[in-house]
C-alpha positions, 0 to 999 in steps of 0.5 A, a space after each residue: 067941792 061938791 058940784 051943783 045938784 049932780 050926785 057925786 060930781 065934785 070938781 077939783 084942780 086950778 080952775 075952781 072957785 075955793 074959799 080964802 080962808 081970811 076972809 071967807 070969800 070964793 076966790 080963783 087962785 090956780 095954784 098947782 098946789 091947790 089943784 094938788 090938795 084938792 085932788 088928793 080930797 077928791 080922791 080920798 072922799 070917793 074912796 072912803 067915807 067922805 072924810 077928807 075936807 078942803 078948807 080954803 086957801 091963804 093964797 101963798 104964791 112965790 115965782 123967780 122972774 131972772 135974777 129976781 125973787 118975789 112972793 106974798 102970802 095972805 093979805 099982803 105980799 109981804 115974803 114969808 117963810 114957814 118952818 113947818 114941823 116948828 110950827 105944827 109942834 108948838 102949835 099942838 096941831 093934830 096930824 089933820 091939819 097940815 094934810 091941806 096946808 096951802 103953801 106957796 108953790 114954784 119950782 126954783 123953791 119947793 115942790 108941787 107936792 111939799 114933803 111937809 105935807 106928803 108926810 102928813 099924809 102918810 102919817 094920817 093914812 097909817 093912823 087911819 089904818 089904811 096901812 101898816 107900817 114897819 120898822 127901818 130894822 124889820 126887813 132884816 129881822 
């Protein structure tokens, strides 16, 4: 997201080029939820180390036109639906990657910012010790 030859202006949001994380090329999907995840990026680079990468898109989208519902996913525009927390456990994933987890955004489905991923950053910023957390029986303790 580095942007030309200026020293720390990045660019970031739905109207920038990313990579499909398929095939490798630069493509133009805005998505708010891409603009979303790559702010938090942004964000976090400049406020910390440079930690935080965006690692392209799989160009998920799903929308609601009347009574009708359609989405796509990757390649193809085949329907897909993901249980997230199933799949990051069987799948071994450390907490680093669904951080940035390009799913399909619409309002009448699911949130700009899915609380899958919201998780995922709260559980990276605690075990990057950027904050403490506490147990639910500890503020009556």
């Amino acid at each position: 997201m580095q942007a030309g030859i200026i020293p720390r202006c990045v660019c970031a949001g739905d109207c920038v080029e990313t990579i499909n994380r398929i095939t490798g090329k630069k493509v133009l999907t805005p998505f708010g939820v891409l603009a979303n995840l790559q702010g938090r990026d942004t964000g976090e680079n400049d406020a910390t180390e440079n930690r935080a990468t965006f690692p392209g898109t799989i160009q998920a989208g799903i929308w609601e036109v009347f009574d009708y519902s359609a989405g796509f996913t990757g390649l193809s525009e085949k329907t897909a639906r993901i249980v997230y927390w199933a799949m990051a456990i069987q799948g071994n994933l450390t907490i680093d990657y669904p951080v940035n987890l390009d799913l399909p955004y619409a309002p009448p489905f699911s949130l700009a910012i899915d609380h899958f991923i919201a998780t995922a950053h709260i559980a990276q910023n605690k075990e990057r010790g950027l904050f403490d957390g506490i147990s639910a029986r500890e503020p009556y303790d």
